[in-house]
C-alpha positions in Angstrom: 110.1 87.8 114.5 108.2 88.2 111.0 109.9 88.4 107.7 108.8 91.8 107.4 110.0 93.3 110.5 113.5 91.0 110.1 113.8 92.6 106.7 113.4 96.5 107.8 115.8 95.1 110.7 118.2 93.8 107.8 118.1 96.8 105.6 118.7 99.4 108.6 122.0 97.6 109.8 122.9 97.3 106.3 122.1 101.4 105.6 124.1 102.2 108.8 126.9 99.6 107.7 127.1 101.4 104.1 126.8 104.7 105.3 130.0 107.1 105.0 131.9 107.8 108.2 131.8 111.3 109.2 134.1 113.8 108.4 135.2 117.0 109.3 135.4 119.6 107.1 137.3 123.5 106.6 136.8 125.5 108.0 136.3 123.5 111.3 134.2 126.0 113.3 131.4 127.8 111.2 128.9 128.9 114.0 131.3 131.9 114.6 134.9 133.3 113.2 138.4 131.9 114.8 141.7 132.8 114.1 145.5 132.4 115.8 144.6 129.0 117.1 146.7 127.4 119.7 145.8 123.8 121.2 146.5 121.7 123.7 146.1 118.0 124.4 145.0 117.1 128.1 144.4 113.1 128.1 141.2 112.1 125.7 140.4 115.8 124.7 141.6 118.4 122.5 141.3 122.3 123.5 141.3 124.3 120.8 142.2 128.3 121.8 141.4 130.9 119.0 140.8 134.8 118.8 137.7 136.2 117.4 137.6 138.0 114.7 134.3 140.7 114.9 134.7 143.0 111.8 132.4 143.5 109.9 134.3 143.5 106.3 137.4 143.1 104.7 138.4 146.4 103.9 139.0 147.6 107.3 141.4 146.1 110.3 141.3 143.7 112.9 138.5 144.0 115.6 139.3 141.6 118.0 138.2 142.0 122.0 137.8 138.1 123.4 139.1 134.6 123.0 137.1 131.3 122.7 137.2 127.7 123.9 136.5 124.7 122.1 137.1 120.8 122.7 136.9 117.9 121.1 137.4 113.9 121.4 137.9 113.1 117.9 138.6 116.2 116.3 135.6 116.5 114.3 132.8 117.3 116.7 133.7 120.7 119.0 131.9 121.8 122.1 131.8 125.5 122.1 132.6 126.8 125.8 132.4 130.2 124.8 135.2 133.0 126.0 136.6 132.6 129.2 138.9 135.3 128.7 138.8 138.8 127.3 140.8 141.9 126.9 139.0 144.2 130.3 140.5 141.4 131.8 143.7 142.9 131.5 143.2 146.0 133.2 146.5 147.5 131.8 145.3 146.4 128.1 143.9 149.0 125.8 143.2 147.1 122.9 143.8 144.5 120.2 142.7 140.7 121.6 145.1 138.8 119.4 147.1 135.4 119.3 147.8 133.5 122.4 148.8 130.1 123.5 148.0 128.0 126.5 150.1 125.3 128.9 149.6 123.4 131.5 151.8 122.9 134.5 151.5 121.5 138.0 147.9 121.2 137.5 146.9 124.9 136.6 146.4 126.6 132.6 148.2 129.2 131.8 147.4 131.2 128.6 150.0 133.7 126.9 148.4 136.4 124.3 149.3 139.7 122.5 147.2 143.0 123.7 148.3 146.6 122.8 149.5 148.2 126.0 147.8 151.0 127.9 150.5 153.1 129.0 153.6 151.6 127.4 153.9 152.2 124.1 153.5 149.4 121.8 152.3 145.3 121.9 152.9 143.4 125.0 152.3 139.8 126.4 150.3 139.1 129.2 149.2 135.9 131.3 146.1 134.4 132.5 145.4 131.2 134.7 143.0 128.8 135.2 142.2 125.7 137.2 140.2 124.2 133.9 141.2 124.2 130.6 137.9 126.0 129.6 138.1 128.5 132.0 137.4 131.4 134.1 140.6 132.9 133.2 142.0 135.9 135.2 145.3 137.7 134.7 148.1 136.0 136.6 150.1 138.9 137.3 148.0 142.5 136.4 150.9 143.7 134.7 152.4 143.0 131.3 155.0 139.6 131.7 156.9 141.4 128.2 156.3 144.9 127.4 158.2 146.9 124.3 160.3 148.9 125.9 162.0 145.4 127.0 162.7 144.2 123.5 164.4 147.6 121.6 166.6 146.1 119.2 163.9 147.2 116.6 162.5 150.4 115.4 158.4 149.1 115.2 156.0 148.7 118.6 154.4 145.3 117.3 157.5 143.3 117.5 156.4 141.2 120.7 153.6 139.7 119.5 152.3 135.9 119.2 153.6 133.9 122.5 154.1 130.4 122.0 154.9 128.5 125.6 156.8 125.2 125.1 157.2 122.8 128.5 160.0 120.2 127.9 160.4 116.8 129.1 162.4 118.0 131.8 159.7 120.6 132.9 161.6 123.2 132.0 159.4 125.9 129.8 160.1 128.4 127.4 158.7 131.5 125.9 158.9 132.3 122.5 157.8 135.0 119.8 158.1 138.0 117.9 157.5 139.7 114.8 160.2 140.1 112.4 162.5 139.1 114.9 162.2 136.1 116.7 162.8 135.3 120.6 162.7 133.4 123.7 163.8 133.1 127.5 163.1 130.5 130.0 160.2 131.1 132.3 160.9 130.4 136.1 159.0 127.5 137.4 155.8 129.6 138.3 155.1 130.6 134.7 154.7 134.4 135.6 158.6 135.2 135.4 161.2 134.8 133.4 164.7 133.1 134.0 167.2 134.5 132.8 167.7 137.2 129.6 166.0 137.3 126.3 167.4 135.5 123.2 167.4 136.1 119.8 166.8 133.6 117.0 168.2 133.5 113.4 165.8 132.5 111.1 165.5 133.0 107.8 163.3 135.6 107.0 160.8 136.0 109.3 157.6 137.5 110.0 155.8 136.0 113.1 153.7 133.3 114.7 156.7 131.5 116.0 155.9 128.0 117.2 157.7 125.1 118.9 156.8 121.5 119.2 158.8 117.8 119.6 158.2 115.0 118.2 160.5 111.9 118.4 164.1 112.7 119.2 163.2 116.4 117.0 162.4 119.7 118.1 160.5 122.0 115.5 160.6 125.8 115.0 157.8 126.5 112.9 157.1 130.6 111.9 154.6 132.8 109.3 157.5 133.9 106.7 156.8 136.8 104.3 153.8 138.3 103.2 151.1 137.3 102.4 152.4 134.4 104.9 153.6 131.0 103.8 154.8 128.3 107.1 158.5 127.5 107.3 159.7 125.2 109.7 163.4 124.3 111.1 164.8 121.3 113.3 166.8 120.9 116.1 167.6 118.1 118.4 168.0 120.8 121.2 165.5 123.4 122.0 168.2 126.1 122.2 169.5 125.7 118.9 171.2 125.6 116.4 167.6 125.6 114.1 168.4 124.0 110.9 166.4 125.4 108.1 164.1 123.0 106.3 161.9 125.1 103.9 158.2 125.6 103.2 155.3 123.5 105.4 151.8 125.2 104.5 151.7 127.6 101.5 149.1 130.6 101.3 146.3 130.0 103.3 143.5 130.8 100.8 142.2 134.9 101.2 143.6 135.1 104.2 147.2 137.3 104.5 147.9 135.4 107.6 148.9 132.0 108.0 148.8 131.3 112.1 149.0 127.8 113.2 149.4 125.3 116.0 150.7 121.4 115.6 149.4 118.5 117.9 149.5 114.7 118.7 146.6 113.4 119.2 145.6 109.8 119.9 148.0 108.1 117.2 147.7 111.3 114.5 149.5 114.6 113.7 147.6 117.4 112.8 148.3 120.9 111.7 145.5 123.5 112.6 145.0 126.7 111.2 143.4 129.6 109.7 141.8 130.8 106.3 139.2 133.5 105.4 137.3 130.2 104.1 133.6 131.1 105.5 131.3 133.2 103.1 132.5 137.2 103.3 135.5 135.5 105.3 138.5 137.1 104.3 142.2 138.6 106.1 140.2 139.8 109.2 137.3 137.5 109.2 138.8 134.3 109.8 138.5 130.6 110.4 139.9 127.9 112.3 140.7 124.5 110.0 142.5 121.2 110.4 144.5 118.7 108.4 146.5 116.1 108.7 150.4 116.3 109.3 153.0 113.9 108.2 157.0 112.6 109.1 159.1 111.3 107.0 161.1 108.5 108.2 164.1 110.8 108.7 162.5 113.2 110.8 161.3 116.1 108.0 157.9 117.1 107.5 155.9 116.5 104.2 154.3 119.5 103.0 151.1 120.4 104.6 148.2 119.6 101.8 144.7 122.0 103.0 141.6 119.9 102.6 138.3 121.3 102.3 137.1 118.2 103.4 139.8 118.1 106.8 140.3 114.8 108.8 138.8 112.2 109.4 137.5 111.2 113.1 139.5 109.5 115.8 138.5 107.1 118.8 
């Protein structure tokens, strides 16, 4: 080999060995506007569920008709699958595509979200299933699985809104969610029906985006608390209570009123994924999905969320 070739050779390895490791960065997505994520781990992948926020501006309300698919393997690069579920897929729906959550069980996905009923007044939950995690969803039941007029211990119609699903060790799963007041109820062992009555939760003040995860010998009851939304979070080491109250997790997310998250395990790392109006002209109803890191301490509690604009860093 000639010195000048050996050289180039030289100075290439030692440009790629100096190089910076890629990084993430908030928001996560920026090819098109996500909110409400939910996410699920399934072996070396992470799939990322998120609305879609389509207005135009700030000034007006939610437009939201379809939900999106991403993955990842090291939570820096995501494939886009596009939206394998939408609101005509709900024939019952009228309108309003909002959060949702997906689980797996016995080998089939099954993804919970909010729609605004078509002939029962108010917000209800529906189901959708899948034999992929990315899809084609279609409705599991075509009816609502919670409708208002089953949860009247409050005078508004949006109370049933953002379903988280939580599968324990044991198999056993669990619906939660609510707005201003929290709930849950076992699901039967098909995912479509519930066992047993709806609960309530006391937690203090509450506003929505309930969510449940484990970790060690803890369970953790995270929720959106006033408004504009701040994360609080309690523990348990039973997932029926009693919740102990711990405090704040994530403080204002940025321009965005909403503070909608998901928390995951993921090949050695805990993450906490989001949402701000962090895009340019992003804003309360033009959102975006972001990520950063979460952290234990050694007794169990969770160290306050810091929000990067650089996010996390990528995992093999």
């Amino acid at each position: 080999m000639n010195k000048r070739l050996n050289g180039g050779l030289a100075g290439l390895l030692i440009s790629v060995l100096l190089a910076p490791a890629a990084l993430a960065a908030n928001p996560a997505i920026t090819d098109v506007l996500t909110a409400d994520p939910a996410a699920l781990v399934h072996g070396d992948t992470v799939y990322l569920y998120t609305g879609h926020d389509e207005a135009k501006d700030n000034k007006s309300f939610y437009k939201m008709n379809r939900w999106l698919v991403f993955s990842s393997k090291d939570m820096v690069h995501w494939k886009n699958h596009g939206s394998p579920l939408s609101l005509k897929d709900f024939k019952w729906a009228k309108s309003d595509a909002w959060a949702g959550d997906v689980a797996e069980k016995n080998g089939k996905y099954y993804w919970y979200v909010t729609v605004r009923h078509r002939d029962i007044n108010g917000f209800a939950i529906g189901v959708a299933v899948s034999d992929s995690p990315t899809g084609p969803f279609h409705d599991a039941l075509g009816k609502a699985l919670i409708t208002n007029d089953m949860t009247t211990d409050t005078d508004i119609d949006w109370d049933d809104l953002d379903p988280r699903v939580f599968v324990d060790d044991d198999g056993q799963a669990y619906l939660f969610w609510g707005n201003t007041k929290p709930r849950y109820a076992r699901l039967k062992d098909n995912m479509v029906e519930l066992d047993g009555p709806i609960h309530s939760l006391d937690l203090p003040n509450f506003t929505e985006a309930i969510y449940v995860h484990k970790h060690d010998d803890y369970y953790y009851l995270t929720y959106s608390t006033g408004f504009p939304e701040k994360t609080a979070y309690a523990m348990s080491k039973s997932i029926e209570g009693p919740w102990e109250y711990k405090g704040i997790l994530n403080e204002l997310a940025g321009n965005s009123n909403t503070n909608h998250h998901a928390i995951i395990d993921f090949k050695g790392h805990s993450y906490f994924v989001y949402h701000n109006g962090g895009t340019p002209k992003g804003g309360s109803f033009r959102r975006s999905v972001c990520i950063d890191d979460l952290h234990y301490n050694p007794d169990g509690t969770l160290q306050r969320v810091v929000m990067t604009s650089e996010g996390v860093d990528p995992v093999n």
